[in-house]
N, C-alpha and C positions, 0 to 999 in steps of 0.2 A: 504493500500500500504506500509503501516509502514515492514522492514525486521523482526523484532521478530514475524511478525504474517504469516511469509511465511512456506511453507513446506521443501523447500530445501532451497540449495544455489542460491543467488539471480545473475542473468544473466540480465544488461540493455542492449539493442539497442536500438542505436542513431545516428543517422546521420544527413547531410541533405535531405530534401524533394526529392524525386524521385529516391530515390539509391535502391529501390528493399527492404525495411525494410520487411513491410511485408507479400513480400514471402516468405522471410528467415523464418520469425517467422513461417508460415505456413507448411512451409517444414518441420519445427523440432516440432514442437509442433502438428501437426494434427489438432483434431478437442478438443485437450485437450485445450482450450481454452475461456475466456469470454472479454467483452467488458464493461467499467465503464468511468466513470468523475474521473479525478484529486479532491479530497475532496476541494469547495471552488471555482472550476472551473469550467468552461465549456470547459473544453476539454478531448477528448476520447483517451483514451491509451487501449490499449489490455495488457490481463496477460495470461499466459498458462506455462502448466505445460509440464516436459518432462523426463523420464529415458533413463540415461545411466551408459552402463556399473555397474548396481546395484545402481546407486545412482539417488537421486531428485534434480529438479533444476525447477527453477520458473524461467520463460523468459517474462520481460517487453520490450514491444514496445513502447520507448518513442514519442515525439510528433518531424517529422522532424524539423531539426535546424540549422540555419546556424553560430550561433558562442555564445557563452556562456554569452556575454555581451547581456542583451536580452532587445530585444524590442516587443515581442508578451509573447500572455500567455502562449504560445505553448514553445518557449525559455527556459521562466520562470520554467515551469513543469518540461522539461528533466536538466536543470541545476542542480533545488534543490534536484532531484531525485539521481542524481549523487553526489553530494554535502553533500548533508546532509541524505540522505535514506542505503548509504552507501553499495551500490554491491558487490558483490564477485566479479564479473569481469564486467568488461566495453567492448561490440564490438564495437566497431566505424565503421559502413557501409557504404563505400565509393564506387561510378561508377568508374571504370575502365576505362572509355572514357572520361574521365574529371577528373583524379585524381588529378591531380595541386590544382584544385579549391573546390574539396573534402577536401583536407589536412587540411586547414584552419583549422576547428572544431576539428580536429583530432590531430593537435598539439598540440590546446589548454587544449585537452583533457589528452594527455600525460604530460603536461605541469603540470598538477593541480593534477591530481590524480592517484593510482598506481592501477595495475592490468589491463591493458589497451590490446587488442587485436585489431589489425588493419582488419576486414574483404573487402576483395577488389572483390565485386560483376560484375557482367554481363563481367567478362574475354572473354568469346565467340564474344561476342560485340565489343569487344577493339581489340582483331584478327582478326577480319573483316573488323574491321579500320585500322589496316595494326599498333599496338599497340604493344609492347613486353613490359609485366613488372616484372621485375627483383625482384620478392619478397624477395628473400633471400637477397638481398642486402639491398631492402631496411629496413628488419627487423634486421642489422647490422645497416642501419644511425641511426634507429628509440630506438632500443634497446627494440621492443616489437616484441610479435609474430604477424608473417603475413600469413594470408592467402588468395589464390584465389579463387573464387568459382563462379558459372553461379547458380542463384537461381531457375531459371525454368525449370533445365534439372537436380536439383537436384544435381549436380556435384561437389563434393568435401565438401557435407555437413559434412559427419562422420569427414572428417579433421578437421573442424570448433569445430567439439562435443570435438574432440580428443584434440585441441587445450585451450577450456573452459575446461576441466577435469583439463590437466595439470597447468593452472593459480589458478584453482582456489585452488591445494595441497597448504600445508603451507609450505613444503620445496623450493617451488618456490619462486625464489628470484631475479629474471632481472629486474635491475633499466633500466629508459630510460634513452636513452643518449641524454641528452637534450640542448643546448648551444647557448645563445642569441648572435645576434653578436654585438665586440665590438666597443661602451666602455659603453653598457648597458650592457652588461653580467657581468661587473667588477663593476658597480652599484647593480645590481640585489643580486649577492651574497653578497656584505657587507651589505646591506638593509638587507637580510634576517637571517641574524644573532641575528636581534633582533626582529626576530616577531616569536610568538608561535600561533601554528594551530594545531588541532585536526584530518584532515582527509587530508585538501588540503597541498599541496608543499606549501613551506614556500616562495620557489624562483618567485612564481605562481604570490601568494600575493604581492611581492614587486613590480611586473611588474606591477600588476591593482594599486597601491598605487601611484608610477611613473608617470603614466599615469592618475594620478587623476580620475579613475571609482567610483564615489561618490555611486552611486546603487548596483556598485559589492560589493565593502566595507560594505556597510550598511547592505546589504542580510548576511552577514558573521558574521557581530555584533548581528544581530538580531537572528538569529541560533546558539548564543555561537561558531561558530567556531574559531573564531578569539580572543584570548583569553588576548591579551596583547594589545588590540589595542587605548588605553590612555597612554599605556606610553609615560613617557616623553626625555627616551632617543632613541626612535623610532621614534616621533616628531621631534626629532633635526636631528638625522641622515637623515631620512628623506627629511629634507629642506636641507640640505647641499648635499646629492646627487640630487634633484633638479636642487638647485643651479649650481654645477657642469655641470650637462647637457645641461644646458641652455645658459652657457658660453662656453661649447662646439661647440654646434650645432647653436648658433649666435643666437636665436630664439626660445622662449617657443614653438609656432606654430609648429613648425620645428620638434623642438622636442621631441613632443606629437605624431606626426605623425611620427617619427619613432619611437617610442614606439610601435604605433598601428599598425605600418607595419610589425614588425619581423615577424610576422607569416608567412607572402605571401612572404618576402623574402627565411625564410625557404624551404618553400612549392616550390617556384619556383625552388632552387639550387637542393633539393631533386630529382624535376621530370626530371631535367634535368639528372643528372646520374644513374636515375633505370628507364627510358623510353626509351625505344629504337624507334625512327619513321621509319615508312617507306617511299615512294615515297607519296602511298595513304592517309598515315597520315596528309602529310603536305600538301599536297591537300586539308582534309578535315579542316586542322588546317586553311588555307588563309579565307575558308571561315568563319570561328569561327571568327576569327580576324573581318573580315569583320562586321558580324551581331552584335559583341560587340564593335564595334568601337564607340568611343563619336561621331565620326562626321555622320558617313553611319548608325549605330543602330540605332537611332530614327527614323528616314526617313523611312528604312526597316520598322522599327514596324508601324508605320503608315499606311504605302503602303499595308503590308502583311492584315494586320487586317481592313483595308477597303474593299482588295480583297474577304476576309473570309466574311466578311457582305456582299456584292454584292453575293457572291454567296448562302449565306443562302435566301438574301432575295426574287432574280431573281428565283433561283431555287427551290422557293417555294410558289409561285404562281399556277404553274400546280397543283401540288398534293392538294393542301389546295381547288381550285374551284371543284376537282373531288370527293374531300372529303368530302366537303359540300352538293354538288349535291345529294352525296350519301345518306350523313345523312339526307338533309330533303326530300329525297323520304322514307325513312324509319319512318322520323316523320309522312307525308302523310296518309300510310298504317295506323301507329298506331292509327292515329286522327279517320278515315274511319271504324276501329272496334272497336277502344270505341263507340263509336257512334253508331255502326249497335246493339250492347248489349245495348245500351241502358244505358252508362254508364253515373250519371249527368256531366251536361255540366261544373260545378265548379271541380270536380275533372279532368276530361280531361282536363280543364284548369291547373291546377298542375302540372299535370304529364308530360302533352306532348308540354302547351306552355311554363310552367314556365322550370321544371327540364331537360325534354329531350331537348327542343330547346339551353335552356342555355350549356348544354353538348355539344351539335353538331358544336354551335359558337365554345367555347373555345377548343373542339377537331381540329377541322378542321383550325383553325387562329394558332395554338400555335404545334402540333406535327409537321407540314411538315417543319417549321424552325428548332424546336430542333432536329428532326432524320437526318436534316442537319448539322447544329452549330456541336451539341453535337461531333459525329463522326469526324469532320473538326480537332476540337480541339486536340481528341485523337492523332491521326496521329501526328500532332506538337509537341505534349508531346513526343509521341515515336520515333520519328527525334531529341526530345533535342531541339527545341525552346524555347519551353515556358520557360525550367530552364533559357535557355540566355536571355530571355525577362527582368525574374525576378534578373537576375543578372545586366542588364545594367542599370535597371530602380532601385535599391536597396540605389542608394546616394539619389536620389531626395526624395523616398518614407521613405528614413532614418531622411530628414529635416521635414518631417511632422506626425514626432515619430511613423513610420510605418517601414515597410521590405517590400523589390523588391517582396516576392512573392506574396503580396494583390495586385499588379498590373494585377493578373489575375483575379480574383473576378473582379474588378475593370471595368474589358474591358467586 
């Protein structure tokens, strides 16, 4: 996965879980394509290969993610890959119908590292929801390129090619326009005056330093990227904007959480002036509110996901006894002509008490719930539940060194 040993220029995609990553990858790459483990991991990334316009590009499908300070292996993977693997260009693939809560990762992303592309998937989706997003403008707040694109109708891919060709020339040269608000933005910059970094934003690092990210730090030290980070007059400054803040904001506590909050303040002011709603948006928005609300979400999740079991398990009663019925009349037959040949009784025991009847149980107890579950599940996915599930349950499942989205595994 190392970039010296790629064919072309190297192309990641990242985002969070469920933004359509890899159909995009799909779309562009074909069937030019394989599947491996991160070296050291068990986690599977996709690589594939693609031309254009004459030239080679190697397209990684990182592991979905929801914010770069990581708590899965899956985090860990697309961070270092970005971080230290070193891309030609970065897409950030964010849903359309929830870009507010997309942004997060995508700041962070512009935040840290240069060559950044915003791709803003399932547009179609977002017009149905009564949605307008204002790309040009927002590729003015953001100061990277943006584009829209429906990944399953194929629509607007070539722009997306068009858009990677041009990032990745070296006369390209669009800084983001990045800007904490203050009076961490006027920390951030004198803090970063005195730290030296090899790939990431210098301003990046002062915010994780700030904010005391002992692991983000550490990952930086350990990869050489962080090149100055014993100094001693980095240490002092350091403590003294601390200090400062904390005098500020009346509260380390306080303080820390707004450190950790600039992003979603970002992200919120952003969506407000490049989303346009309609009547039906905010319709569908009351309800958003609703199912991620602290007080009515858990209750929903509760209610929803006992309804989804009553009906897996009421409605799979019929099929599992007719299924049974079925199977062991076919056991019957089978028993009835080993037997007429004459076959001994210890292998017809094998075959037909031991392997076929075990089959027949576990077919008929276990597919008529899953061809229920399974399908149920889907549906929620593609309604945008389960991301809300995984987003409301994300603090609690954060206090027991986890992410909101093993709340699905979970249930």
């Amino acid at each position: 996965m190392k970039k010296q040993n790629s064919s072309g220029r190297v192309v990641a995609l990242i985002g969070n879980p469920n933004v359509g990553k890899s159909t995009i990858f799909n779309a562009i790459t074909g069937m030019h394509q394989h599947t491996g483990n991160w070296p050291g991991k068990t986690v599977s990334i996709a690589q594939g290969e693609f031309d254009f316009n004459g030239k080679k590009y190697d397209l990684i499908d990182l592991p979905g993610s929801y914010s770069l300070s990581t708590l899965s292996a899956e985090e860990e993977v697309a961070r270092d890959f970005i971080f230290f693997n070193k891309p030609d260009v970065v897409v950030v693939v964010c849903d359309a119908t929830c870009l507010e809560r997309n942004l997060n990762i995508t700041l962070q992303i512009i935040a840290s590292v240069k060559n950044v592309i915003l791709c803003i998937n399932l547009m179609d989706q977002a017009k149905k929801r009564g949605l307008k997003i204002n790309c040009d403008k927002l590729s003015e707040q953001l100061g990277v390129c943006v584009v829209g694109i429906s990944a399953r109708s194929k629509k607007n891919i070539h722009s997306l090619l068009e858009k990677i060709e041009l990032v990745c020339q070296k006369n390209y040269n669009k800084n983001a326009k990045f800007q904490y608000y203050e009076p961490i933005q006027t920390k951030v910059e004198n803090l970063s005056k005195y730290i030296k970094t090899k790939n990431i934003n210098e301003k990046f690092v002062a915010l994780k330093l700030l904010s005391d990210d002992k692991n983000f730090i550490n990952n930086l030290i350990l990869n050489k990227e962080f090149e100055n980070s014993g100094s001693k007059e980095l240490k002092l400054e350091l403590e003294n904007c601390r200090n400062d803040l904390i005098k500020k904001y009346s509260d380390e506590n306080i303080m820390r959480d707004s450190l950790l909050s600039q992003f979603t303040k970002i992200a919120e002011y952003i969506s407000k002036t490049c989303i346009l709603k309609t009547n039906k948006s905010k319709k569908i928005k009351c309800l958003d509110d609703f199912l991620t609300n602290k007080w009515t979400g858990l209750p929903s999740i509760i209610l929803l996901l006992c309804v989804v079991f009553w009906i897996t398990i009421a409605g799979a009663n019929a099929p599992s006894e007719a299924l049974s019925g079925f199977l062991f009349k076919i056991q019957d037959i089978l028993s009835d002509f080993l037997n007429f040949i004459k076959i001994p009784s210890w292998i017809e025991g094998i075959l037909i008490q031991g392997m076929f009847r075990t089959l027949a149980w576990v077919v008929s107890v276990m597919l008529p719930p899953m061809a229920i579950f399974f399908p149920i599940f889907t549906l929620l996915e593609d309604f945008g539940y389960l991301p809300r599930v995984a987003f409301h349950l994300d603090c609690a499942f954060k206090k027991a060194g986890a992410c909101g989205k093993q709340a699905l595994t979970t249930c």
